[in-house]
N, C-alpha and C positions, 0 to 999 in steps of 0.2 A: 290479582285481587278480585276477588267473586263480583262480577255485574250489579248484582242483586241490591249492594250497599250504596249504586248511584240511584236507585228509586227510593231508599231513607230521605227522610225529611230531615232539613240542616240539622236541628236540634235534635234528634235523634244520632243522627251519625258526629254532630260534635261534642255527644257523650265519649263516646268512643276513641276520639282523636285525644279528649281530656285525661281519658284512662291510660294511652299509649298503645291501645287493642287498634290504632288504625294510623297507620303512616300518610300525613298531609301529602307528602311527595308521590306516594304510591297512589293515593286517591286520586291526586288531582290528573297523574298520567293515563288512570285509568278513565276519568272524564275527558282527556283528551280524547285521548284513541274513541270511545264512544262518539262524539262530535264530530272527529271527523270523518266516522264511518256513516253517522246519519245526514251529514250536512249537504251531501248533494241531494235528498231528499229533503228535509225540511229546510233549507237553508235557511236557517237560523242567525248565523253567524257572520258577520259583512269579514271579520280579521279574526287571526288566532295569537295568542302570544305566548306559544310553544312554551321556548327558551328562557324569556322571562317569568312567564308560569312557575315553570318548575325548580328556575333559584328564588323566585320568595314563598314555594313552596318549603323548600330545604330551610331558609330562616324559620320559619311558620317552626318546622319539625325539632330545630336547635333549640327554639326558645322556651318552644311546651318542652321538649327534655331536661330542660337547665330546670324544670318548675317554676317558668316565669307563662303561665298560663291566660290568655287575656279574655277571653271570654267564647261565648256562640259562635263567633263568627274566624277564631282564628284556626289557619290552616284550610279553612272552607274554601275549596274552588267555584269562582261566579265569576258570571259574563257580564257586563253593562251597554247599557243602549247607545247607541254611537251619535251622542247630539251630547254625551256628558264628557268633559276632558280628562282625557287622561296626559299630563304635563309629556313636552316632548314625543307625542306619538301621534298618529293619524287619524284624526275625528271628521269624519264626513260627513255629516248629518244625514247618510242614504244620498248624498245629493251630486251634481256633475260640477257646481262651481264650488263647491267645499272638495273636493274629494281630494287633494293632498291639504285640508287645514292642519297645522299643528300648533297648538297649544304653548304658551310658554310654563303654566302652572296646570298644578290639578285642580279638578273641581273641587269646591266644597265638599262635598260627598264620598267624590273617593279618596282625598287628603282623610278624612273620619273611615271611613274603609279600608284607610293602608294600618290605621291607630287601631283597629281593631282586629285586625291581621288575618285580612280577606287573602284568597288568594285571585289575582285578576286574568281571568283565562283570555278574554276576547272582546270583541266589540260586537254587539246584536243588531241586525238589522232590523229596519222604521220604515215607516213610510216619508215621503221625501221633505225634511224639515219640520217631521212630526207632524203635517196637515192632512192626514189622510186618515180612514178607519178602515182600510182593510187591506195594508201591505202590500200592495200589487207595483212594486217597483221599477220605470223605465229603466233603469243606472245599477239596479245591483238583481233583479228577480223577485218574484210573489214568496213568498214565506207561506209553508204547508199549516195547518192544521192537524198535532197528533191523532185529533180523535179522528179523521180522517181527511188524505193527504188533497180530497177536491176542494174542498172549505179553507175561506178566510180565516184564519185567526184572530180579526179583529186588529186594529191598529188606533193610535199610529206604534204603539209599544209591542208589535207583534212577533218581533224576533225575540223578543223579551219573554212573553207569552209560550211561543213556542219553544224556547228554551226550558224552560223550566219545566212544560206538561211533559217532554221527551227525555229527560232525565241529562239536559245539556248546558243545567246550570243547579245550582242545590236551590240559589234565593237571586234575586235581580232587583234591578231598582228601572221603571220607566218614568215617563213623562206623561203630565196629562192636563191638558190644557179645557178638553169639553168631554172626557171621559175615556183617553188613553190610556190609563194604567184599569180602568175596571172592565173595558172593552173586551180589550184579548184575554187579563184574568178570566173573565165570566164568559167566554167563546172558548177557551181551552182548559177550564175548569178549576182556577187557580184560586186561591186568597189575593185581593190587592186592595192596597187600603192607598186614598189618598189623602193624606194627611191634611189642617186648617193650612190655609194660606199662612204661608209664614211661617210654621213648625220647620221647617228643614229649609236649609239656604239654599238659594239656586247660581251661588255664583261659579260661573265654568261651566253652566248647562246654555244652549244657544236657545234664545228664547223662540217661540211664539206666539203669544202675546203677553206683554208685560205685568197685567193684572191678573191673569188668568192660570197662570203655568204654576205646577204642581210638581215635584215629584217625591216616588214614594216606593213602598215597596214590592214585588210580585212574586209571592211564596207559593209553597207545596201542604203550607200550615197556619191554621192563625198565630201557633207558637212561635213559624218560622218568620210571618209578619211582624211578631213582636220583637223579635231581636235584631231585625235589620233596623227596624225603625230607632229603636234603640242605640245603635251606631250611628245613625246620620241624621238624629234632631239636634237643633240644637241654633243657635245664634252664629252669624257669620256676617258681623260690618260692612261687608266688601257686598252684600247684597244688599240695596234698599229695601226689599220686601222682606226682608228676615224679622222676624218680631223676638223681643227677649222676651221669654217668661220661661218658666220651669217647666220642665223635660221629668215626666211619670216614670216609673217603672213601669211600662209595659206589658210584660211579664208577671205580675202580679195578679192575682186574682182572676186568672185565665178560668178557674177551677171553679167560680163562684155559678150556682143555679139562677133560674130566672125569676125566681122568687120576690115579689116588689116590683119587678119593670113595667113601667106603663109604656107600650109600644103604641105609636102613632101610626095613624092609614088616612092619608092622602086618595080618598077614590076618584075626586073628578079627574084628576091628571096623570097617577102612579098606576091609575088601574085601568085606565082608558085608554082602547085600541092596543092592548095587548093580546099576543098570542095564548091561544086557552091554554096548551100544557105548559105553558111557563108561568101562566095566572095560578094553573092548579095546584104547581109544586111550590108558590114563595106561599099562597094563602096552606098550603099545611104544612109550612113550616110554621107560619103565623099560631097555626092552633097550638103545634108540636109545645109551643115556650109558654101558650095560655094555659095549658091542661097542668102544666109545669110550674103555675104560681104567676104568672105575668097577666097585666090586664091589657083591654083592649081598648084606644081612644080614639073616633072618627076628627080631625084634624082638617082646617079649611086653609090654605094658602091660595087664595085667589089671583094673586100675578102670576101666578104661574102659567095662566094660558096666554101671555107676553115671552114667557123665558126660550123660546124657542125664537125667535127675531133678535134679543138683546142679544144669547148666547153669539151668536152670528156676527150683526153689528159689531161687535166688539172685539173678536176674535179676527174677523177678516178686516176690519180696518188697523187695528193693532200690529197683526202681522203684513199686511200687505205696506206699511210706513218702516218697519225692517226691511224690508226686499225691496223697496222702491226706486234704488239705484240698480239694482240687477235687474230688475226687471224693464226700464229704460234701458240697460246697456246692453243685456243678454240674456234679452224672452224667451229664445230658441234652446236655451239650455236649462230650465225646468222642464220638470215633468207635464205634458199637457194637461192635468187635472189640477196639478200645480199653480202651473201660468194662469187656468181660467179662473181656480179661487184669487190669488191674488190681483187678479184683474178686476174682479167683483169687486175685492176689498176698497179698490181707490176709487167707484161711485157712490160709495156711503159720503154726505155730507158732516160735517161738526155737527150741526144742528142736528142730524140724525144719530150721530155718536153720542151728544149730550143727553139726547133722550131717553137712549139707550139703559146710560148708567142712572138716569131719575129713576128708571124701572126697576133695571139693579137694584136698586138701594132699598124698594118697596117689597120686591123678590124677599131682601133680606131681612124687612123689618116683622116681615110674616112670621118667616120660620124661624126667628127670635123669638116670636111670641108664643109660636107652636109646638117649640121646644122647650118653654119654660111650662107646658103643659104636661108636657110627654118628654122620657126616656130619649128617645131613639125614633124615627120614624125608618120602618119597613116598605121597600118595594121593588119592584121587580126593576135587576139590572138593565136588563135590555128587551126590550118587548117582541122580538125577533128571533128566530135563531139565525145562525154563520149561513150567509147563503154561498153558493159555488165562487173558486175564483174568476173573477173577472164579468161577476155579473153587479149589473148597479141600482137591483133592487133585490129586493124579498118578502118573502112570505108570510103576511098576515092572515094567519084564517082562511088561509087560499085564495087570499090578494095580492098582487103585485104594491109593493109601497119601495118608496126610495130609501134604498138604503143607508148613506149619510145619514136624513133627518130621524133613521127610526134612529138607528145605533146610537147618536147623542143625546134624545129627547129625554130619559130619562137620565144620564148622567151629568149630561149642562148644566141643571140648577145648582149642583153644589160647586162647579165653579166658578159661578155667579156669586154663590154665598160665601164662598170659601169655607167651607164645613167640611169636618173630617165626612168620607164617606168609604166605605167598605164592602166587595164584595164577595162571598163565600158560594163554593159550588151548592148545589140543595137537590141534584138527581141529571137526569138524561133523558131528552126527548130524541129517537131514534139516532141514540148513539152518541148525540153531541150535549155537552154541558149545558144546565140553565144556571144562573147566577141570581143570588138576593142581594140586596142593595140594604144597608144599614147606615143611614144619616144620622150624626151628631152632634152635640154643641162644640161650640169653637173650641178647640184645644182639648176636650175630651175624646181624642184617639182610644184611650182606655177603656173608655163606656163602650165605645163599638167594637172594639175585639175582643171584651169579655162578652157581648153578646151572638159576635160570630162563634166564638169558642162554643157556646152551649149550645149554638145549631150545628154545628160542626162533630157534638159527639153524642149525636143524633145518628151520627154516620149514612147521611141522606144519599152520598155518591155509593153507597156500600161498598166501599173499598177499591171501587175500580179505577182503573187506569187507564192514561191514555193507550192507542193498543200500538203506534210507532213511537220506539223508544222503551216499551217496558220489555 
C-alpha cells in the first residue's frame, strides 16, 4: 500500500475505505509497520496492539463489504493516550505505580469508538499522569517533535501530538486539564479542540482534576476534528460531570465564510508577553477573516490577571487529594517533577481552594458576558514556541521565561470556563508550528470549527508537513 495515503487526513482516506478503493486491513498494517519503524525515534507509542489491530481491522473490512457502512471513522486506524481505558488491557498513565493497571471496562470514549468502528492500534505516550507540558518521561522517555526531533512536543497529550503530526495515527483523542490537548496540537501543528465541560464523558479516563479534565479530539483537519468529536460527544450517567443536551452535526457548515462573525480580542491578557512571530501570524490571520466579512470587537475580561493562580490552585490541589495515598506510601516512585507538583498541591489551604473557585466563577461570568458580545474570541495558543527537550524555560523575545507558566497561561482560562476552545495551525516560526486559539460559548463546538475551518483554507501552513514521518 503506497506510504503516501498515511499522510491523508481521516476523512479524506475514509472516502476511500467507503468506496472499497482502500482495505481497513491493509491500511492499518501499513500504519503499523510505519510506527514501528518511527517509534524508536519519536516514540510515540507507550504499547502496540498488533494482533488485535488487525482482527478489528478485518471486522471494520467484512462490514463495509456487507454495505453495512458506519461512518468517518470506520476501519480508521488510531492510537489513544494511555490514561483512557481500554477494558481488559494495560493503561498506565506513563506512570511506575499504574504500569500493570487494567481496566475492567472501556472508557466512555472508546466503547463510542468501537460503535463507530475505529480501528485501535496502540496506546500514546503522556507525561506522567497527565501533569506535565512537555513529555519528558522518567518511566517510559521524552517523546520527539516531528517538526524536529530536539523539541518538546508539548504535553501532557504529547504522544498524542506526535502521533498524528508523523503520520502514526489518522485522529487521537488527549486529555486536557490546563491546555493538554491544544499544547502539543499547537507545538506539532495539529487541529485540537477541547470540547465545553461536559460535551463528552470522561468515565474510564483517570482523572486529574475532577472539575477541570477535558477530553477531546487531535486531528490532521478541522474536518477530521469534526468527526471524532462526533463519535465521542454525547451523555454517559456513569460520569458526574457529563451534561445531557444535544450533540450538533459537527460537520456541518464547515463550508460556511466569515461573513457576520464578530471575533472578540482580549489585549490586556491574549496579547500580553507574547512572542512577536506568533503575535504576527494569529493577528493576520485576524485580518485574513476581517477582509473576509467578519468584524473586529475589543473585549475586557478583567479576572483574567487571577486565572493563572486559580488555574493552579485548583488543579494541584485537586489532583495532589487523588495521589495522596501514594504519595504518603510511595514518593520515590513518581516522577521528580511529579512528586514536587503534588507536593505543592497538599500546601494550598480550603480557604485558598474556595477562593480560588470565587475567582473561577468571576473568570466565567466575564466571558459570559463577552461572548454574548462577540462570536468567538481569537488568541494566540501559546505565547512561546517548543523549547529543546529537557530545558525548563523558553524563549520570549529573547528571554528566559518558565516554561510551565508560559505553555498554560493562555490555554487555563478555558478550563476554568469550561468553554469549548480550538486550536488550528496559522504558519511556521523557524520550522516549528504556531497555533490560534478560537474560544466559544458553552456547547458551541460548531461555532469554533466552522471558524477554524475558514482559517484553515486560508491554507496559512501551506501545505507543509512535519519533515519526521512525511
Amino acid at each position: 500500500m503506497p506510504k503516501e495515503l498515511l499522510s491523508k487526513t481521516t476523512t479524506e482516506v475514509a472516502k476511500l475505505i467507503e468506496s472499497k478503493e482502500v482495505s481497513p486491513v491493509d491500511l492499518t498494517q501499513s500504519l503499523l509497520d510505519h510506527s514501528h519503524e518511527l517509534n524508536d525515534k519519536v516514540n510515540a507509542y507507550i504499547s502496540f496492539r498488533d494482533d488485535a489491530a488487525l482482527a478489528e481491522a478485518k471486522v471494520a473490512e467484512d462490514e463495509i463489504s456487507q454495505g453495512n457502512y458506519r461512518g468517518p471513522l470506520h476501519g480508521i486506524p488510531m492510537a489513544i493516550k494511555d490514561n483512557i481505558y481500554v477494558g481488559g488491557e494495560v493503561t498506565t498513565m506513563a506512570s511506575k505505580i499504574h504500569g500493570d493497571f487494567v481496566s475492567k471496562d472501556d472508557s466512555s470514549v472508546v466503547n463510542k469508538l468501537r460503535e463507530a468502528g475505529i480501528v485501535l492500534t496502540g496506546k500514546l505516550n503522556m507525561h506522567e499522569y497527565a501533569w506535565g507540558i512537555d513529555n519528558n518521561s522518567p518511566h517510559f522517555g521524552s517523546v520527539a517533535n516531528p517538526w524536529n526531533a530536539d523539541k518538546v512536543p508539548g504535553g501532557s497529550s504529547g504522544g498524542s501530538g506526535a502521533a498524528v503530526a508523523a503520520d502514526m495515527s489518522f485522529t487521537t483523542l488527549g486529555t486536557d486539564t490546563a491546555g493538554s490537548i491544544r499544547i502539543p496540537s499547537a507545538a506539532c501543528g495539529l487541529v485540537g479542540l477541547k470540547p465545553t465541560h461536559g460535551r463528552v464523558a470522561k468515565y474510564g479516563c483517570f482523572p486529574l482534576a475532577w472539575s477541570l479534565d477535558h477530553i477531546g479530539p487531535m486531528s490532521k483537519s478541522v474536518a477530521d476534528a469534526a468527526a471524532t468529536l462526533q463519535a465521542i460527544a454525547g451523555y454517559d450517567p456513569r460520569d458526574p460531570t457529563s451534561v445531557e443536551a444535544p450533540v450538533s452535526d459537527y460537520s456541518a457548515g464547515l463550508d460556511s465564510d466569515p461573513k457576520g462573525l464578530v471575533i472578540g480580542v482580549e489585549e490586556n491578557y491574549f496579547f500580553r508577553d507574547v512572542d512577536s512571530p506568533i503575535e504576527d501570524a494569529v493577528r493576520k490571520q485576524i485580518d485574513q477573516l476581517v477582509s473576509q466579512g467578519a468584524s473586529l470587537k475589543t473585549v475586557r475580561i478583567p479576572s483574567l490577571r487571577h486565572s493563572e493562580w486559580t488555574e493552579l490552585a485548583t488543579s494541584l490541589s485537586e489532583a495532589s487529594a487523588i495521589h495522596h495515598t501514594d504519595l504518603q506510601n510511595r514518593p520515590d516512585d513518581f516522577g521528580a517533577d511529579i512528586r514536587f507538583l503534588f507536593e505543592l498541591g497538599e500546601l494550598f489551604s480550603s480557604v485558598e481552594y474556595l477562593q480560588a473557585q470565587q475567582i473561577r466563577r468571576q473568570i466565567k461570568q466575564e466571558f459570559t458576558a463577552a461572548l454574548q458580545e462577540v462570536d468567538v474570541i481569537i488568541a494566540p495558543t501559546l505565547p512561546v514556541m517548543a523549547p529543546d527537550i529537557g530545558s525548563p524555560v523558553a524563549q520570549l523575545n529573547g528571554q528566559d521565561v518558565d516554561l510551565i507558566d508560559a505553555f498554560i497561561r493562555y490555554t487555563g482560562p478555558s478550563n476554568l470556563t469550561g468553554l469549548p476552545a480550538l486550536t488550528v495551525p496559522v504558519g511556521l516560526d523557524d520550522g516549528l508550528p504556531i497555533g490560534l486559539q478560537i474560544i466559544g460559548r458553552a456547547f458551541d463546538e460548531a461555532g469554533v470549527l466552522k471558524v477554524g475551518a475558514q482559517i484553515e483554507r486560508t491554507n496559512p501552513m501551506e501545505s507543509r508537513r512535519a519533515p519526521i514521518g512525511a
